[in-house]
Steps between C-alpha positions, in 0.01 A plus 500: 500500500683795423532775747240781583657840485396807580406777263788709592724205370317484115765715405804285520321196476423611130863627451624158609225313268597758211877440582444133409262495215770762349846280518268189376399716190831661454661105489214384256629847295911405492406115436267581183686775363819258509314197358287698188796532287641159576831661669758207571447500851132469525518138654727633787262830539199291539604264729649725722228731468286201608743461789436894619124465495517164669756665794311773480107369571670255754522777748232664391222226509633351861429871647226642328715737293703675745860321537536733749372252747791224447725425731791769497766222364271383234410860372841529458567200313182548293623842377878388439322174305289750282789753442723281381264301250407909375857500468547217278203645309581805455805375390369311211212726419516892529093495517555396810649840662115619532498215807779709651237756653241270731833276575657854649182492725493179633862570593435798679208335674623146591839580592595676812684842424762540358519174293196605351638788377864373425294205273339743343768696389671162405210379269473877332897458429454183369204606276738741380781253400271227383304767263864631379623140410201337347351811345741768440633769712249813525381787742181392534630181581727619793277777655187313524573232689720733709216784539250189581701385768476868635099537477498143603698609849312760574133386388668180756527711818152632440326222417666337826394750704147482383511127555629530864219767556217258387659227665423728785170570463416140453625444822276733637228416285537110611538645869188696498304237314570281794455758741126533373472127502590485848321807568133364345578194734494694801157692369361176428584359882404820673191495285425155625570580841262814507260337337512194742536768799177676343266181515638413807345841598177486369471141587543616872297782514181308331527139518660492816307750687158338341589152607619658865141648529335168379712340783390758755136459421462140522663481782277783621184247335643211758495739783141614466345134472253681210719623251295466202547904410886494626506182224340689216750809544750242463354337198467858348868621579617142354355606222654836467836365568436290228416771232797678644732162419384483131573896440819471649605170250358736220666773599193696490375813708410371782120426533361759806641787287359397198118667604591669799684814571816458749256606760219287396748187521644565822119516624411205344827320666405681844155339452589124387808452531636682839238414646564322873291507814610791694646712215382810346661643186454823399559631146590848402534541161332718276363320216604832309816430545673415120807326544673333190404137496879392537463717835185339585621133498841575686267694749247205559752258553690657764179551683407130467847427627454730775171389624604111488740666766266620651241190505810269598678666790307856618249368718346872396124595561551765205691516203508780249607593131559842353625668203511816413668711176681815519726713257809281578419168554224234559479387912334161664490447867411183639442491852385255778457507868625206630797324592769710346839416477857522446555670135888406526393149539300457189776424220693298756617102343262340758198751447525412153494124550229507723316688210617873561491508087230777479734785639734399298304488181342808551824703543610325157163639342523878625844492376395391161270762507805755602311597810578457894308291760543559893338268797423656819422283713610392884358211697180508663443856297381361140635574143491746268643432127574808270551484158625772315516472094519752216218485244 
């Protein structure tokens, strides 16, 4: 598979590419100009010219067309091996002088300076002689391959330097490209791990809690002897939780907000679902209150995870949710007045195992919502759970 480069690298990729397709035509050029008029060394030309191409692709083919990557000792010996054999050519057939020009380059580039340039200079000399012997002594003949060698050095040192600056940005290029591999890996887990953190949430603050106050009112149905209205409250909240489980594996809105208000949803939880012998809740919402529906859902689910709180462990006689909306910022306060307790406690290892996860979750929510939450709250003086957000 050959290798992916970057689009700052097109540019010598398609100088190398051109560099090859160039000394493969120029060969093809000095062979059939030297076999058309039947010279007397055509059988010599065209099997050494069939030796070039055959050194030549050998390189080529193994690396994709860039020699460059050979091992240090074999570009060497590859370049001597196809010098020489343009030597004997060149020799035999002025034609093939015109090779003299991409040879110069691979020179330059294979070889470490200066035998680049000292080859170079060699091969233009020896164009010069060769030329003079087999076809006659002229000034063309000396100061072209002389003035090529010149170009060739300096168009060398350029094209080096443009080669060692893409080199560069491919390593970058391949450095960044697995810098936003590794990056999109880390989105992906943190992705998975707020999503998993976010059902965990909303699994707590409706499943949970529903199931708690299912618990609470059976056992309130054995107490009584006669339970069969404790029962049917249980039966109905069952049911709610149940709605509540299929929008969450839908990832729908969830259902009490879907004909109520905010306020309207809280009353109907304060009605069904709070609802435990010796509890009042009291709603204060305005059902004028227009809150984005994002807003809403955050909203209802820290109160549900507040009041399972409050069902679980206050021991309260009243319980009470407000919000209220000014210029700045959107505020709920939860409050009960039972048991209180220790707010430094709450996030503690062993509050958590013994189900502590509410606190916890809610403080995760607010701060999704870039807002601030507070508990005030002291034992044997109730609680009192603000929540600040910006709408």
């Amino acid at each position: 598979m050959p290798d992916a480069h970057p689009p700052v690298n097109r540019i010598v990729v398609g100088m190398r590419i051109g560099l090859q397709f160039v000394f493969l035509a120029l060969l093809v050029f000095a062979v059939a100009m030297t076999v058309a008029p039947s010279a007397p060394h055509a059988i010599p030309v065209v099997g050494l010219g069939v030796l070039i191409a055959a050194t030549y692709l050998a390189a080529m083919f193994v690396h994709g067309f860039d020699a460059v990557r050979l091992h240090p000792s074999w570009r060497s010996i590859w370049v001597l091996a196809l010098t020489v054999e343009w030597a004997v050519l060149v020799w035999l057939t002025p034609h093939a002088a015109y090779l003299v020009f991409p040879i110069f380059f691979l020179q330059l580039e294979l070889l470490r300076p200066p035998r680049g340039a000292l080859l170079v200079w060699l091969s233009a000399v020896w164009a010069v002689v060769a030329l003079g012997v087999v076809g006659g002594w002229s000034v063309g003949g000396v100061i072209g391959p002389l003035i090529g060698a010149a170009v060739a050095v300096l168009l060398g040192k350029a094209y080096s330097a443009l080669r060692a600056e893409a080199a560069e940005h491919e390593r970058l290029y391949t450095e960044l490209s697995g810098t936003q591999q590794r990056l999109a890996a880390v989105e992906r887990d943190a992705g998975v791990a707020q999503e998993r953190a976010r059902v965990a949430r909303d699994l707590h603050d409706t499943v949970a809690q529903n199931l708690s106050s299912i618990v609470m009112l059976l056992t309130a149905a054995e107490r009584e002897g006669d339970g069969s209205g404790t029962v049917r409250l249980a039966r109905q909240t069952a049911s709610e939780t149940l709605a509540e489980t299929r929008a969450l594996i839908g990832a729908l809105t969830p259902p009490l907000l879907d004909e109520h208000t905010l306020g309207g949803a809280l009353r109907r939880l304060a009605a069904n679902t709070w609802r435990a012998p010796g509890l009042e809740v009291e709603i204060r919402v305005a059902d004028s209150l227009e809150l984005s529906m994002t807003l809403q859902t955050a909203l209802l689910r820290i109160a549900q995870g507040a009041m399972a709180n409050v069902l679980l462990h206050a021991d309260a006689s009243l319980a009470w949710i407000e919000i209220t909306r000014d210029e700045r910022a959107v505020r709920m306060v939860i409050g009960d007045d039972g048991v209180g307790m220790d707010p430094a406690a709450v996030d503690t290892a062993s509050a958590v195992q013994r189900g502590g996860f509410g606190i916890r979750a809610t403080r995760e929510r607010v701060g999704q919502l870039g807002g601030s939450m507070r508990i005030d709250s002291a034992p044997g003086a109730g609680t009192v759970l603000i929540v600040e957000v910006p709408e």
